[in-house]
C-alpha positions as CSV (number, residue, x, y, z in Angstrom):
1,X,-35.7,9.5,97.1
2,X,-32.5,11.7,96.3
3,X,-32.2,14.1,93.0
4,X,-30.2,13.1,90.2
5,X,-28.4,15.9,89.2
6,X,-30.7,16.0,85.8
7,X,-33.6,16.1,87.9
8,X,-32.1,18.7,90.0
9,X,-31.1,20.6,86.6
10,X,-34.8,20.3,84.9
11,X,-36.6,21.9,88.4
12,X,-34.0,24.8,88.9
13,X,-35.8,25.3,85.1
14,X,-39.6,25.2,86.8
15,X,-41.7,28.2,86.9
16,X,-42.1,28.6,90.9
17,X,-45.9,28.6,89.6
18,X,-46.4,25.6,88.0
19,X,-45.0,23.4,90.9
20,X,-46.5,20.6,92.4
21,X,-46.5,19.7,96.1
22,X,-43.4,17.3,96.0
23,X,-41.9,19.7,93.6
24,X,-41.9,22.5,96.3
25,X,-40.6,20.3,98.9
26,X,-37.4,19.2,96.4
27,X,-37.0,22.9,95.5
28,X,-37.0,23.8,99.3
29,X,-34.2,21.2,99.7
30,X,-32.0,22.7,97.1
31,X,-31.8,25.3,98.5
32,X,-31.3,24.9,102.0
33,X,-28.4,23.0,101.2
34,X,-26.9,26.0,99.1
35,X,-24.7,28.5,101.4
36,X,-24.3,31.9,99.7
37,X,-21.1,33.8,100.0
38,X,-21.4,37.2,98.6
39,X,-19.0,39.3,97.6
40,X,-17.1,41.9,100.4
41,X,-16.3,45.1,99.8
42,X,-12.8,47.7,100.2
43,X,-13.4,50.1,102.5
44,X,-11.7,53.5,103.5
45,X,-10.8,52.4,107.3
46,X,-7.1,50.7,107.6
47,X,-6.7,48.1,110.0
48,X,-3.4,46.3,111.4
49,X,-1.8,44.2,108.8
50,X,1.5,41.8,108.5
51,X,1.9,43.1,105.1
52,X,0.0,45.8,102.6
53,X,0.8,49.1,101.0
54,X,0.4,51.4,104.1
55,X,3.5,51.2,106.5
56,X,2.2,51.8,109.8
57,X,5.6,54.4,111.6
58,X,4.1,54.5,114.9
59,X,3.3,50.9,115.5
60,X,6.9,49.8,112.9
61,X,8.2,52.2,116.0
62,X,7.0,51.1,119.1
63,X,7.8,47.4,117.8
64,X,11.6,48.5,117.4
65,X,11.6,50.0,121.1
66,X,10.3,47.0,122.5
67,X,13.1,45.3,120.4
68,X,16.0,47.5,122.4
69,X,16.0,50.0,119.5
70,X,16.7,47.8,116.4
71,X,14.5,48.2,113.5
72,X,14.5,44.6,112.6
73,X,10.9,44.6,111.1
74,X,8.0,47.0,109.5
75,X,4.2,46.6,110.3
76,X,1.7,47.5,108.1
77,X,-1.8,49.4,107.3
78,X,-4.3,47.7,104.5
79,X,-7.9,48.8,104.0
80,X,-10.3,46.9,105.9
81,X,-12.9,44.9,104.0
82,X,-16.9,44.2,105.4
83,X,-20.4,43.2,103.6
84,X,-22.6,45.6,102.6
85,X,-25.7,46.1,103.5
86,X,-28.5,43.9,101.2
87,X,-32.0,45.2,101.9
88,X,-35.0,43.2,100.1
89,X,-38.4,44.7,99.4
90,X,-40.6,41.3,99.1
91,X,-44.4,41.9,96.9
92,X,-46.8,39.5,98.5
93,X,-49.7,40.2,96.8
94,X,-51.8,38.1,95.0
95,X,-50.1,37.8,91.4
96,X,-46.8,37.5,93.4
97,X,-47.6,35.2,96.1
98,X,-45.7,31.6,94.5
99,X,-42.4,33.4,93.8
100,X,-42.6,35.7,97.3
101,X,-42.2,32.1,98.9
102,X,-39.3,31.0,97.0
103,X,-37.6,33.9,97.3
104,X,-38.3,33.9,101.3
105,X,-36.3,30.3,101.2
106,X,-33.4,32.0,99.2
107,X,-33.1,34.8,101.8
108,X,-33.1,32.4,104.6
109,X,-30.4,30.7,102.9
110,X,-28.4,34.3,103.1
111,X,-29.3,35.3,106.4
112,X,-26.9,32.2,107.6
113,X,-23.7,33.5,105.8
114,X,-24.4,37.6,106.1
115,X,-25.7,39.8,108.9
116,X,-26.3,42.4,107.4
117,X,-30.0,41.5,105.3
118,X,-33.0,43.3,106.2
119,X,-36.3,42.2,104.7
120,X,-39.3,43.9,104.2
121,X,-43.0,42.4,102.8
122,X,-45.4,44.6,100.9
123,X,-49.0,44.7,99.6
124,X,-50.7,46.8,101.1
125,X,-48.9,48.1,103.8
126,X,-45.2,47.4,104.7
127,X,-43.4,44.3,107.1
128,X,-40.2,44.0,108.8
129,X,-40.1,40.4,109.4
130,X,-36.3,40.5,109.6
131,X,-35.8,39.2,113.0
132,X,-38.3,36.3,112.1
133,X,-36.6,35.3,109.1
134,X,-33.8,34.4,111.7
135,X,-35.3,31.8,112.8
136,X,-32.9,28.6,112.6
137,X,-35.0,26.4,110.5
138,X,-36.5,27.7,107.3
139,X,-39.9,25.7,107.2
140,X,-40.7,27.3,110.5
141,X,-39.9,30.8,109.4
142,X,-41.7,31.0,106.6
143,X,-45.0,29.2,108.4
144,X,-44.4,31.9,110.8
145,X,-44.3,35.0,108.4
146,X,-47.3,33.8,106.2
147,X,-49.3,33.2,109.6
148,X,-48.7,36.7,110.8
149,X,-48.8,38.8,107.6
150,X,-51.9,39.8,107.1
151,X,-52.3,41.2,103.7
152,X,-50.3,38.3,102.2
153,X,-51.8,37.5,98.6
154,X,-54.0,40.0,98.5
155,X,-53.7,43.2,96.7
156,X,-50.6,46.3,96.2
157,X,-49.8,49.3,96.6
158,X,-46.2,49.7,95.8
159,X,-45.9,53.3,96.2
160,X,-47.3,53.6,99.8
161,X,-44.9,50.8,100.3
162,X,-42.1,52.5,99.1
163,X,-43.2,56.0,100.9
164,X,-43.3,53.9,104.5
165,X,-39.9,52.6,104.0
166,X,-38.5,56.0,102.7
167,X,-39.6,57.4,105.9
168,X,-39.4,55.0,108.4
169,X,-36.3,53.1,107.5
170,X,-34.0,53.8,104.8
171,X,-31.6,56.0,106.5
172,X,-31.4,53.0,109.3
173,X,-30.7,50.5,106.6
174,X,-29.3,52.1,103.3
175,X,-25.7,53.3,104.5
176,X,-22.8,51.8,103.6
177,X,-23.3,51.4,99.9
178,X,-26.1,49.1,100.6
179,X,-27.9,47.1,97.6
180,X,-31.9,47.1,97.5
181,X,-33.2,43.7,95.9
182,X,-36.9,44.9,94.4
183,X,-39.0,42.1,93.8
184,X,-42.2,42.6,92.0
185,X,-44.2,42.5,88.9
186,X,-45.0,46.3,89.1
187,X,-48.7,45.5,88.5
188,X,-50.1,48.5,90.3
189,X,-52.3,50.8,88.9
190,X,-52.9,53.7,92.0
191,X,-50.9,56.5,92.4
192,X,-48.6,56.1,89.7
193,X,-46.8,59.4,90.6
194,X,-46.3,58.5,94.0
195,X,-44.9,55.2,93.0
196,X,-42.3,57.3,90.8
197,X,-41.3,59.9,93.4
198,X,-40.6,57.0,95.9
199,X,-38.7,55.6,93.3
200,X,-36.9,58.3,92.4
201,X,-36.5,58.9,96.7
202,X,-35.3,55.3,97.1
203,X,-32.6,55.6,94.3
204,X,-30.8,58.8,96.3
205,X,-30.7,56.5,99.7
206,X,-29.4,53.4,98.0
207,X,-26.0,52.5,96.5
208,X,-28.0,50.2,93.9
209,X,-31.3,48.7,93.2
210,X,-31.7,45.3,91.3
211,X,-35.1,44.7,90.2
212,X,-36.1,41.4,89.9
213,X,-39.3,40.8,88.4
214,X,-41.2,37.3,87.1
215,X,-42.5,38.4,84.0
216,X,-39.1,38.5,82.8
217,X,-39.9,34.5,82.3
218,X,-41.8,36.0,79.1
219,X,-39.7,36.5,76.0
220,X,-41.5,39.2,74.8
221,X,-42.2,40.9,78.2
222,X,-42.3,45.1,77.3
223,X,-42.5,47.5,79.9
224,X,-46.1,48.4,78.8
225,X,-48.0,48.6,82.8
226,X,-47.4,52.2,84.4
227,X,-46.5,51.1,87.1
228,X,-43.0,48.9,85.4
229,X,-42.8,52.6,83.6
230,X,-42.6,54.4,86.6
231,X,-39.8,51.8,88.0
232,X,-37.4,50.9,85.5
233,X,-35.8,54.7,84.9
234,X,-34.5,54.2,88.7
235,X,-33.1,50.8,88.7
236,X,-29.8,49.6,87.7
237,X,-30.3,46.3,86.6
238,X,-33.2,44.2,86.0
239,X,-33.3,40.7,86.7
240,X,-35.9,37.6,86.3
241,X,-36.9,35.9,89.3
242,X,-39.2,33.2,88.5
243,X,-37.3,29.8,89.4
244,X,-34.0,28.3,90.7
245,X,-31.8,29.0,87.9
246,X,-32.5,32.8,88.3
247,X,-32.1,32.9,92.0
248,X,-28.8,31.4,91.6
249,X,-27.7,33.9,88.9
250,X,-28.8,36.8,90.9
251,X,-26.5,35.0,93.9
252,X,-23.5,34.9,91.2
253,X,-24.0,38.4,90.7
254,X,-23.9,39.7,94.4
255,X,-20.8,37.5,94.8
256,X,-18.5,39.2,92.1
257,X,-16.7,41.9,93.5
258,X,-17.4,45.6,92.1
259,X,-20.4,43.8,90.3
260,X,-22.2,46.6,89.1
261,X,-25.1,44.8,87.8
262,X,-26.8,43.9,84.6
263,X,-28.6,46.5,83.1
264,X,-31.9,45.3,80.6
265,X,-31.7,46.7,77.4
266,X,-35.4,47.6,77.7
267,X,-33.8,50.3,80.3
């Protein structure tokens, strides 16, 4: 039976943890029916235009030899525009494991109106399932992914995360001012200095980096853990990410142009 649009507006409001079955099915339905458009950026390459600031002389030229020598129009130079790059970092350990799955669902909904997302999963060692999140139907993808990853709910190491991609793929994936979507609680209590240099290593490769963490759904949430200490002095904004409503705030964010983020006062 279809949503009424007060039911739909009550389970956006749901913690993604206190679901039930049906629920999770409804949710999954919302938002495969959502198509994100996020928000393109100026660039410093010009391309042909019919108008713009930038008269183009050679091309306004050869148009007025082709027309016998009379410069009877102008044509124009304007800076190109293009996405850029989104790279998520996915937590799928235990304490994480509800809200890694919605968020899987919201990034399939991207990969259909961007090309340029790469996803990553982390516990305790780091997955590309990028090319597998392509997969047309979202059901199947995320079946998929859960199948093959092995250490999916089980426990973290976010700083041997960070140092895998750091070396293996942030130069591949973090040009063009790209934006890095973290999404963890920050519940790890090993190698708290590693976790803060790859931080700290993460935040020279990447244009931004929006942390989006669910125990942001507290109101009194305080960065007491090490590892949110080690964290929040290298992110720009930080976001909750514990049911619909914030999903769809964070997507309102990456659509405004120049959006520079939200920063938390606890910053």
């Amino acid at each position: 039976m279809p949503l009424t649009f007060s039911d739909q507006e009550r389970l956006a409001q749901r913690d993604f943890e206190t679901l039930t079955a049906q629920e999770w099915r409804a949710l999954q339905h919302l938002v495969r029916k959502r198509r994100a458009h996020l928000a393109m950026e100026r660039t410093r390459r010009l391309r042909p235009s019919s108008s713009g600031t930038h008269a183009d002389l050679r091309a306004s030229a050869r148009l007025a030899v082709r027309q016998h020598g009379e410069w009877l129009r102008w044509k124009y130079r304007r800076h190109a525009e293009r996405k850029p790059p989104v790279v998520l970092l996915l937590d799928i350990s235990g304490s994480m494991s509800q809200y890694s799955r919605a968020v899987l669902y919201f990034c399939h909904a991207l990969t259909l109106s961007r090309e340029r997302l790469s996803v990553f999963l982390f516990g305790t060692r780091l997955t590309n399932i990028t090319r597998a999140l392509r997969e047309r139907d979202p059901d199947e993808a995320v079946a998929v992914i859960t199948g093959q990853v092995r250490d999916w709910a089980g426990g973290t190491r976010i700083g041997e995360a960070l140092a895998s991609f750091n070396r293996q793929w942030a130069r591949r994936t973090l040009s063009g001012r790209a934006t890095v979507l973290l999404v963890t609680d920050g519940l790890d209590h090993e190698h708290i200095d590693l976790l803060g240099q790859e931080m700290a290593r993460l935040r020279r490769f990447a244009h931004r980096i929006i942390w989006l963490n669910p125990l942001l759904r507290y109101p009194g949430f305080t960065p007491q853990a090490r590892g949110v200490q080690a964290i929040l002095p290298h992110v720009d904004a930080l976001h909750p990410a514990h049911n619909l409503d914030s999903l769809l705030a964070l997507q309102t964010l990456l659509s405004e142009p120049g959006a520079s983020g939200f920063v938390s006062p606890m910053k």
